[in-house]
C-alpha positions as CSV (number, residue, x, y, z in Angstrom):
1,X,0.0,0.0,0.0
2,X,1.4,3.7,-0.9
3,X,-0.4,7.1,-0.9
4,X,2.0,7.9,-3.4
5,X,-0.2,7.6,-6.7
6,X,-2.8,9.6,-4.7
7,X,-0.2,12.4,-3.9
8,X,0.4,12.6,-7.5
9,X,-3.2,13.2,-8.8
10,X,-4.7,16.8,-8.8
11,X,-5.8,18.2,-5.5
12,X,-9.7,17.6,-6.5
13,X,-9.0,14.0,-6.7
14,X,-7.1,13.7,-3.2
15,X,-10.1,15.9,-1.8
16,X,-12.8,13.8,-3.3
17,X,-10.5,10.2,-2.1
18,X,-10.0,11.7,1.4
19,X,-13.8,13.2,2.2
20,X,-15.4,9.7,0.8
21,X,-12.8,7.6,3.3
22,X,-14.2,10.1,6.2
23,X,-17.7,9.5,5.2
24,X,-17.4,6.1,5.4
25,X,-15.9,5.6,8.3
26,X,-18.4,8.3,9.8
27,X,-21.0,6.4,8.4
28,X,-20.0,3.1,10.0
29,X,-20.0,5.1,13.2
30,X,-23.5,6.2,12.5
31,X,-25.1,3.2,12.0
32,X,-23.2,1.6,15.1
33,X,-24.4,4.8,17.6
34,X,-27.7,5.2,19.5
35,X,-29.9,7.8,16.9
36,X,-31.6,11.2,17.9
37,X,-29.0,11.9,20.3
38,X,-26.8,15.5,19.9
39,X,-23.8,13.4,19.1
40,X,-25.7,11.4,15.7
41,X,-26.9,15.3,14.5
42,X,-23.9,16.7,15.2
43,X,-22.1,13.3,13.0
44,X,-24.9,13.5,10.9
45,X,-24.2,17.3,9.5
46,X,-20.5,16.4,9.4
47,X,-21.5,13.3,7.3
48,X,-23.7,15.5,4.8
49,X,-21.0,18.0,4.6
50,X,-18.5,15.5,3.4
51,X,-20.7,14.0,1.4
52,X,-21.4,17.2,-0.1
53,X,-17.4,17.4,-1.1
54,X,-17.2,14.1,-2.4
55,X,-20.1,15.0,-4.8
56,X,-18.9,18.3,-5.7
57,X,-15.4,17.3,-6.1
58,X,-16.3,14.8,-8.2
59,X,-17.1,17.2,-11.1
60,X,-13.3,17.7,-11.6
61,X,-12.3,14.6,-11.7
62,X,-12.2,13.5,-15.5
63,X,-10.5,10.0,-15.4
64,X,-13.9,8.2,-17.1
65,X,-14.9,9.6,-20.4
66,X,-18.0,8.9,-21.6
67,X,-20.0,11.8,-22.8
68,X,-17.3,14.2,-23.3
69,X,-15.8,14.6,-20.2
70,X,-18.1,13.0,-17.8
71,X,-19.4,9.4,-17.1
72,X,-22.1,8.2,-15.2
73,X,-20.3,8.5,-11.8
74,X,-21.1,12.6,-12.2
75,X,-24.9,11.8,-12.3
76,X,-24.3,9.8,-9.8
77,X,-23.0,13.2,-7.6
78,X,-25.5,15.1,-8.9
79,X,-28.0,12.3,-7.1
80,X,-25.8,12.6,-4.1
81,X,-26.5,16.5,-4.1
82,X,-30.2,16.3,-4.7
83,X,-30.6,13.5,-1.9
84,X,-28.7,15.1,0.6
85,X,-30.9,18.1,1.8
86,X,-34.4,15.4,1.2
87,X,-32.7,13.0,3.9
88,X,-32.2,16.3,6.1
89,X,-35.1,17.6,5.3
90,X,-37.1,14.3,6.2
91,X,-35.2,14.4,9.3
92,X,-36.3,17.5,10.1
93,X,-40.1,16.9,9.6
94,X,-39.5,13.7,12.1
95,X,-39.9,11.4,9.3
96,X,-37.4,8.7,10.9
97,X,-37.6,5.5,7.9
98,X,-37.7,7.9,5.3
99,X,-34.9,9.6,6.6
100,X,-33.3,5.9,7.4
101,X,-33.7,4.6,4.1
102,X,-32.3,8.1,2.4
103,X,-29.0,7.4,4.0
104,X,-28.6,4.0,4.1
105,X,-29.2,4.2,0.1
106,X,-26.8,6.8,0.0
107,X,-24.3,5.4,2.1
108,X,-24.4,1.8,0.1
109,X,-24.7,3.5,-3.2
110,X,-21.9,6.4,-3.1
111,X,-19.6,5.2,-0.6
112,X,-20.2,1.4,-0.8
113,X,-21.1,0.4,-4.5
114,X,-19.1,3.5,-6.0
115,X,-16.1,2.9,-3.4
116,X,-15.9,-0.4,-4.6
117,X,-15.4,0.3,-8.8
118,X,-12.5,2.7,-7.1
119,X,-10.8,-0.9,-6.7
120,X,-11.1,-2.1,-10.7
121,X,-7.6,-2.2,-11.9
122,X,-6.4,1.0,-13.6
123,X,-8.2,3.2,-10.9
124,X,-6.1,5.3,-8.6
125,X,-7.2,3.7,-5.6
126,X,-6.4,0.6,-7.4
127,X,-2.8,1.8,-7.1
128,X,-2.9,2.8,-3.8
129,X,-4.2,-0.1,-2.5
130,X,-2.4,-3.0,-4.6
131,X,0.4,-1.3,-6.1
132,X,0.2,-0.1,-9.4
């Protein structure tokens, strides 16, 4: 494992790597802790924040080409950015499985699901992980 192929990509790309890795690891520590408390709002804002980079970020990152310069992974952030504020928003109005179900999706689908095509050979994380 080295960060070095990381270090050497443009400073969207380490942004985007590093706020997803937070994220998930926040979001493992969100489903583990009690719910409603201070502590799981406070988490929870962090989490949407980060998630808000990872989806924003990924708008400069350019490695898939598909359509011009994006590829299904940007619709994918623009998803991201239009689920956030509903999963806060059903929060907000007390609506507890729709808020649930908002997150979890987002958590398997962004973090988990895209996280894991991060891995195919070729990828940067690829590198990082498995040498390159």
């Amino acid at each position: 494992m080295s960060l070095a192929p990381l270090l050497a990509e443009p400073l969207a790309t380490q942004l985007h790597a590093a706020a997803a890795l937070l994220a998930f690891v926040l979001g493992i520590v969100q489903f583990a802790a009690p719910k409603g408390t201070v502590p799981h709002r406070t988490l929870g804002w962090i989490w949407v924040l980060l998630m808000a980079v990872v989806a924003v970020t990924a708008f400069f990152i350019h490695g898939l080409r598909m359509f011009g310069p994006w590829s299904p992974i940007h619709l994918l952030a623009v998803l991201v950015l239009v689920m956030l504020p509903l999963a806060v928003v059903r929060a907000r109005q007390h609506r507890v499985h729709a808020h649930s179900r908002t997150m979890t999706g987002l958590f398997l689908g962004a973090l988990v699901i895209a996280g894991l095509f991060t891995l195919v050979p070729g990828r940067v994380m690829h590198a990082v992980l498995f040498g390159g």
